[in-house]
ZATIRO-878462 format. One record per residue (C-alpha): residue number from 1; residue in one letter; x, y, z. Coordinates in steps of 0.02 Angstrom, whole numbers. Example, Ala and Ser with C-alpha at 12.3 -4.5 7.8 and 13.67 -1.06 7.14 Angstrom:
residues 2
  palo  kolvo       x       y       z
     1      A     615    -225     390
     2      S     684     -53     357
This chain:
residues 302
  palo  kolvo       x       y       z
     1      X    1896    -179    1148
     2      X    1741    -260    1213
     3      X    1581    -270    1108
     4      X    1412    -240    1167
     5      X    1295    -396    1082
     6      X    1179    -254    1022
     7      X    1317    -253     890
     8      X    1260    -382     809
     9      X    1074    -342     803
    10      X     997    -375     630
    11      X     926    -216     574
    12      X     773    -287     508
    13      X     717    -330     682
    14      X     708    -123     710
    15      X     630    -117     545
    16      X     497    -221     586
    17      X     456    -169     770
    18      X     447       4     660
    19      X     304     -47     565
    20      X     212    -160     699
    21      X     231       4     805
    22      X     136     109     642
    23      X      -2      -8     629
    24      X     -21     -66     814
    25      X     -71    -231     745
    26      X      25    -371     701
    27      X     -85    -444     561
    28      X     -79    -284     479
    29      X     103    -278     507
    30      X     148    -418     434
    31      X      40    -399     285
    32      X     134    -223     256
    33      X     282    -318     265
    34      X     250    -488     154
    35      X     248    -605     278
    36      X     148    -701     410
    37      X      99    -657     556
    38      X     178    -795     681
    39      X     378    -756     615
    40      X     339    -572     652
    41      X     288    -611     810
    42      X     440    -708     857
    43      X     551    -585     786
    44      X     472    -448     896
    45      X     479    -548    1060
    46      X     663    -595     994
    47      X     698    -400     988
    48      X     628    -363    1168
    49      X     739    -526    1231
    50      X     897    -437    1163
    51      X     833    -256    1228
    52      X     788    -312    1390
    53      X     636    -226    1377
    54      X     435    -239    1345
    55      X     389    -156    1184
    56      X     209    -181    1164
    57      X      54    -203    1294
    58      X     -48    -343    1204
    59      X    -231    -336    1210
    60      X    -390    -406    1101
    61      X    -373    -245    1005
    62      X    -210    -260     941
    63      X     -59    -172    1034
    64      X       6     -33    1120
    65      X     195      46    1143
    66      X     240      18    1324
    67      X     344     180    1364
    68      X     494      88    1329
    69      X     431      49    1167
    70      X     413     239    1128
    71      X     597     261    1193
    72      X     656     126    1060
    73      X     570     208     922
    74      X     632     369     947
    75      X     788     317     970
    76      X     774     211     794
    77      X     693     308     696
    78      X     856     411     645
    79      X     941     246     597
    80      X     803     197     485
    81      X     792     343     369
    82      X     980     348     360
    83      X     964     171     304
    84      X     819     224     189
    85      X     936     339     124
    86      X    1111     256     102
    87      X    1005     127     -13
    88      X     925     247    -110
    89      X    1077     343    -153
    90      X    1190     189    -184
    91      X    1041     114    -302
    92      X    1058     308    -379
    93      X    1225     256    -456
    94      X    1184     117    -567
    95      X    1059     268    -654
    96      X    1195     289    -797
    97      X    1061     311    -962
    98      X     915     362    -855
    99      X     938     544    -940
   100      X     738     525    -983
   101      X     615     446    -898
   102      X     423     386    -948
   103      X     331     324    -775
   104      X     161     272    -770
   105      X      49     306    -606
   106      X     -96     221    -561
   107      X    -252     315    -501
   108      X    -302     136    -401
   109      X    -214     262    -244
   110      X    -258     443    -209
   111      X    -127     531    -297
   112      X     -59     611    -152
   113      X      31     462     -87
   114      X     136     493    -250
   115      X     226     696    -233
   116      X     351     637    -127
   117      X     412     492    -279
   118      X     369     655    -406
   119      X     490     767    -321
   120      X     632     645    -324
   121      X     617     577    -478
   122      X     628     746    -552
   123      X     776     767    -474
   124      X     856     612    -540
   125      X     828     619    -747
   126      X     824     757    -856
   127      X     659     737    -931
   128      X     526     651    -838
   129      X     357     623    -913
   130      X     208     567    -804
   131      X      49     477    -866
   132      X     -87     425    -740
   133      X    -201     268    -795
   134      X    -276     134    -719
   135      X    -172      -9    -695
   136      X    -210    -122    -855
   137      X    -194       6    -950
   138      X     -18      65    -896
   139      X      39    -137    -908
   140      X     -40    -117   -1090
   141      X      80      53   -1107
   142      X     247     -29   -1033
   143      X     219    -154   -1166
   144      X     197     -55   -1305
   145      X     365      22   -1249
   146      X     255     191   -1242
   147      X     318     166   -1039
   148      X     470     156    -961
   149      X     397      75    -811
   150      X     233     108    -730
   151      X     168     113    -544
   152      X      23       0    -536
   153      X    -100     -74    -403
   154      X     -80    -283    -373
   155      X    -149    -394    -387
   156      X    -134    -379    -590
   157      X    -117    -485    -727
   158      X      71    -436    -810
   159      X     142    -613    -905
   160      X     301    -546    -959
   161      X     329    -419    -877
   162      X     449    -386    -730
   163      X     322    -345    -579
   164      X     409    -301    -401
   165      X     298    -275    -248
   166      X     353    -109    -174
   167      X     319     -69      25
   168      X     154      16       1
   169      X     -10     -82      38
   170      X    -196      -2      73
   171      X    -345     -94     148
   172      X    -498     -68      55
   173      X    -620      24     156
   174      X    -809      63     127
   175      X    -853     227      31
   176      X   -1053     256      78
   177      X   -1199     399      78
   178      X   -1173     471     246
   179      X   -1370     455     267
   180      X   -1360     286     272
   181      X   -1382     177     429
   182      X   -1224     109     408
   183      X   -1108     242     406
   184      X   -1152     264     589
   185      X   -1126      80     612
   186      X    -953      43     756
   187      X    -901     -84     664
   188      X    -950    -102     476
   189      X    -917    -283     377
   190      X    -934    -319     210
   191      X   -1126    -459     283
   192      X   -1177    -310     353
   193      X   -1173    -203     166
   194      X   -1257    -377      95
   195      X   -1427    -286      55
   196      X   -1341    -130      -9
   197      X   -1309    -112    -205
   198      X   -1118    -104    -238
   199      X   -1036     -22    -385
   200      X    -885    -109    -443
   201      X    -799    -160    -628
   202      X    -825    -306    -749
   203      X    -694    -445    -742
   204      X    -638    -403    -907
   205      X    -566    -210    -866
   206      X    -440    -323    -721
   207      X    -470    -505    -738
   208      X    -343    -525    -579
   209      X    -399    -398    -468
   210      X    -587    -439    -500
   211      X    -540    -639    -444
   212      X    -425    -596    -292
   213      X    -602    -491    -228
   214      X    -731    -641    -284
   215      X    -640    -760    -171
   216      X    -645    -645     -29
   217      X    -811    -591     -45
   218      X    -854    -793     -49
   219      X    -777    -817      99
   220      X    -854    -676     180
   221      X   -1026    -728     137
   222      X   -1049    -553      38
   223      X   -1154    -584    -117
   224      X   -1203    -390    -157
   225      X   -1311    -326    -306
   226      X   -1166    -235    -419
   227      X   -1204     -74    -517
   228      X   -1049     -68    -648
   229      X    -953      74    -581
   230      X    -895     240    -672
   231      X    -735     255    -712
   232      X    -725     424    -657
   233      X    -694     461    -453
   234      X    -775     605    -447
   235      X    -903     535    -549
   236      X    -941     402    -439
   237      X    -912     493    -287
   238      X   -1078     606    -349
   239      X   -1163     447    -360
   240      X   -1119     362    -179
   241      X   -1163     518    -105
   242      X   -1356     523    -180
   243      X   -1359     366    -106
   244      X   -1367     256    -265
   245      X   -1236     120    -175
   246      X   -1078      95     -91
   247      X    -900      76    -168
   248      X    -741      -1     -93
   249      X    -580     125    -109
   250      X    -405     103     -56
   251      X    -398     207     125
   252      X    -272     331      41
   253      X    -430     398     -37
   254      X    -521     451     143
   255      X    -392     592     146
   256      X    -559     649     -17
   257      X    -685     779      84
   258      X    -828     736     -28
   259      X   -1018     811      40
   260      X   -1130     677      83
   261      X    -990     536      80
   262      X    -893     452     230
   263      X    -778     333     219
   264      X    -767     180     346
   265      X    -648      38     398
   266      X    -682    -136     358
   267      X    -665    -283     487
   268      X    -667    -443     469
   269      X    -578    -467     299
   270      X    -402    -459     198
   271      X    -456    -352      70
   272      X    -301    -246       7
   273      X    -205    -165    -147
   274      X     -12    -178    -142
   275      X      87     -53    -252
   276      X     218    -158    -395
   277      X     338     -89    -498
   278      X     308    -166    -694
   279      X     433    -137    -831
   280      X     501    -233    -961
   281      X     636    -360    -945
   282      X     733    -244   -1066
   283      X     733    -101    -951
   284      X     796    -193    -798
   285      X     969    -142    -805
   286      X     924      53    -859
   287      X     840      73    -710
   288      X     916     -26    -588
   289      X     921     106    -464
   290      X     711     127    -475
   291      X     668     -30    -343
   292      X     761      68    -187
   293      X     708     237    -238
   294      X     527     200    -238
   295      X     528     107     -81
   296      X     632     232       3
   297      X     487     349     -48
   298      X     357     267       8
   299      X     436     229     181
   300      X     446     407     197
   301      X     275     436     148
   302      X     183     353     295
């Protein structure tokens, strides 16, 4: 029986054309999926030598689906979430003592990114309890063993700990009074917010996060007057919107209708959360099964 050589097609050269197709941008592509950008680039010109085909339309803007490109992903997008799937129910099997269940979530994302995960946990322990925190302070909970295992925004400061990046990463974008110049502005930096006062956290609430942004900013050439930031949303929200300073969110949160607030895009700069699994190294083998059902989730969430 002959073999077509599509047989022996490595599935993660769909999966990736999948994503770069999402984001119509390779950088941001290959920052969703851990890696740089000039391997992803190979493997998608590798994946249109085997096709035969031209996926993308390169321009200085990023990328656009040729029609045969559209074609492909329609055609793969079945295969995907059966693969999405098979892995989450084979990782379902190793649940054996997952009867109860104590996740932490972190309110770093707009909480709607997380009813999808909500709905099938629930549907894989008999008791699930739910506790939304910032990140530190669900690390602090997994290791007081008052967690199971907590959701959490990286980068973050977890020294023993087991932390797992998961397949869910947000730019941060700008969060400003709508009767501010710059919220009419085509493309908005992080120079041109420079003589704008910016509400953000003290080192100490997350030591990691707060260093990851300092050497961006640096590099940026953003040196902003900060305002220390509620900890409330809604409660700075109210404050960005009587125009008392600007505020950097993870883009889940510009789903938020909020009077007298728009959110905007950054360019020119790397800043991003990534979502991480943290749990103890004593709960590893209890929940086993956790990695591929949150990642399966989130997949399905975009």
């Amino acid at each position: 029986m002959s073999t077509s050589p599509l047989h022996s097609l490595d599935i993660r050269l769909l999966r990736y054309f999948a994503v770069v197709a999402q984001e119509n941008n390779m950088s941001r592509a290959a920052q969703r999926l851990f890696m740089s950008q000039p391997p992803l680039s190979r493997h998608i010109r590798q994946l249109e030598d085997r096709l035969g085909v031209v996926l993308f339309i390169r321009h200085t803007k990023g990328l656009t689906l040729t029609d045969e490109g559209l074609r492909v992903l329609e055609i793969i997008r079945p295969l995907l979430a059966q693969q999405d799937k098979t892995y989450a129910e084979l990782g379902s099997l190793g649940k054996t003592g997952a009867r109860s269940l104590r996740v932490g979530l972190t309110t770093a994302f707009e909480q709607g990114i997380f009813a999808s995960l909500e709905t099938q946990l629930a549907t894989r322990v008999e008791a699930l309890n739910i506790v939304r925190h910032g990140s530190p302070e669900l690390v602090r909970q997994v290791r007081r063993g008052k967690l199971d295992a907590a959701i959490v925004a990286l980068p973050l400061e977890a020294t023993g700990l087991t932390v797992i990046p998961l397949a869910w990463q947000e730019p941060l974008i700008a969060a400003l009074p709508a009767h501010w110049s710059e919220a009419e502005a085509d493309s908005l930096t992080l120079t041109t917010l420079s003589e704008r006062p910016l509400f953000w956290f003290k080192r100490e609430r997350n030591p990691a996060f707060f260093d990851y942004t300092r050497v961006i900013f640096r590099r940026a050439g953003y040196s902003p007057a900060c305002i220390e930031e509620p900890l409330e949303h809604d409660v700075l929200l109210a404050r960005i919107a009587r125009g008392e300073g600007v505020s950097l969110f993870p883009s889940s949160f510009s789903a938020i209708q909020r009077q007298g607030v728009v959110f905007r895009p950054l360019y020119g700069t790397e800043l991003c959360i990534t979502a991480g699994l943290v749990l103890s190294p004593e709960q590893e083998s209890r929940l086993q099964w956790l990695p591929s059902l949150l990642s399966a989730s989130f997949l399905s969430a975009r």
